[in-house]
C-alpha positions in Angstrom: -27.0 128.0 -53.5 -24.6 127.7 -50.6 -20.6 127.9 -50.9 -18.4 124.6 -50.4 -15.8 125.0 -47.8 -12.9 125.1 -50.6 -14.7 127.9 -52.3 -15.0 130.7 -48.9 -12.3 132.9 -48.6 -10.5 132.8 -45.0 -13.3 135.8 -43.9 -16.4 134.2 -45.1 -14.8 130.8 -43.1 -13.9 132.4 -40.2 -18.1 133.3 -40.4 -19.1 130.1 -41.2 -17.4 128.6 -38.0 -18.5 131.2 -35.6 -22.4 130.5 -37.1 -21.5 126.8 -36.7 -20.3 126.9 -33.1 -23.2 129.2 -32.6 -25.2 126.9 -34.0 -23.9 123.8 -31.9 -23.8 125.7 -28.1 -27.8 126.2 -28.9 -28.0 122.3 -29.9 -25.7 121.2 -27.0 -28.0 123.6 -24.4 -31.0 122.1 -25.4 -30.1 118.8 -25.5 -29.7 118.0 -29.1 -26.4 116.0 -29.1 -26.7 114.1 -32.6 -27.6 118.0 -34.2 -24.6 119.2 -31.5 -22.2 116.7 -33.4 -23.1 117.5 -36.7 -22.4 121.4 -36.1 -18.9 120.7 -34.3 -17.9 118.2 -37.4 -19.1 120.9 -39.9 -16.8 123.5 -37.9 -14.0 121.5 -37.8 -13.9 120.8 -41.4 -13.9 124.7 -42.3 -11.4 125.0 -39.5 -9.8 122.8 -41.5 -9.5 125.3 -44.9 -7.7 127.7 -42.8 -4.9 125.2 -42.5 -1.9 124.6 -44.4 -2.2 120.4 -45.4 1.4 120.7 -46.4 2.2 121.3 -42.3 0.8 117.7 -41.8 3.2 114.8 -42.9 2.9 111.2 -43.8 4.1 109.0 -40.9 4.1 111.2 -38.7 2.6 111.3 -34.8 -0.4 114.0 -33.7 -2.3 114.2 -30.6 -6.2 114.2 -31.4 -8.3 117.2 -30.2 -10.4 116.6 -27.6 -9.4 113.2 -27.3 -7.1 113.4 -24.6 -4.2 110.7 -24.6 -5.1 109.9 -28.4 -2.3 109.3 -31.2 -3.1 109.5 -34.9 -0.2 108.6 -37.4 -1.0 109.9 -40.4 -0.6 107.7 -43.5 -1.7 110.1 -46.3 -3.4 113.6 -46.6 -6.1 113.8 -49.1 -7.7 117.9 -49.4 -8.1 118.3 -45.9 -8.1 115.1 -44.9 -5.5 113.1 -42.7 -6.1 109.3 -43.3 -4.3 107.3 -40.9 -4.9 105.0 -37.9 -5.6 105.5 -34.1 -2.6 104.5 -32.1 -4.2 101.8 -29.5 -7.3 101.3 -31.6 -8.9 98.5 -33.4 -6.5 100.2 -36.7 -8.7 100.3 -38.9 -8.2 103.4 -41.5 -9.8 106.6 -40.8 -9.8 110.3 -41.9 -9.6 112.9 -39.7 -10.1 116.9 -40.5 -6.5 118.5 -40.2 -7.9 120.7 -37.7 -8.5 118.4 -35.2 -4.5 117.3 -35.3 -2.1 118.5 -33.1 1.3 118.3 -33.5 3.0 115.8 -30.9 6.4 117.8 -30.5 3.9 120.9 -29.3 1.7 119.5 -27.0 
């Protein structure tokens, strides 16, 4: 039976993403974008358990990774979870893994 996320220690996440990204750059080469997806998701969100939530704050601005010229204002955090709305979007709530926040002031 496999580990959840919440369960790894930083070492056996740290693992799990580089077998995820791994995982995703064979996908991505051979043309498997919906598998590709799934793998870069799955990395983000153990990415994610390396993060401190309490570094995120409600109603607050963050650039979104990969996304460039995205806004997400965070509304709550729930685990690892930011749920907010895009800035410029249709704003309708979403959650986005911590890990794919950036904080405005750094960028």
């Amino acid at each position: 039976m496999e580990k959840k996320f919440s369960e790894m220690n930083p070492t056996e996440l740290r693992e799990i993403i580089a077998t995820l990204k791994e995982k995703a750059r064979k996908a991505e080469q051979l043309g498997i974008l919906n598998e590709f997806a799934v793998y870069e998701r799955k990395a983000l969100v153990a990415q994610s358990y390396l993060l401190n939530p309490e570094d995120f704050k409600s109603g607050e601005m963050y650039r979104i990774a990969n996304d460039p010229g995205m806004f997400f204002k965070v509304d709550y955090l729930k685990g690892v979870y930011a749920w907010g709305y895009r800035l410029g979007g249709n704003h309708y709530e979403e959650a986005l893994p911590i890990a794919m926040l950036t904080p405005v002031k750094e960028s």
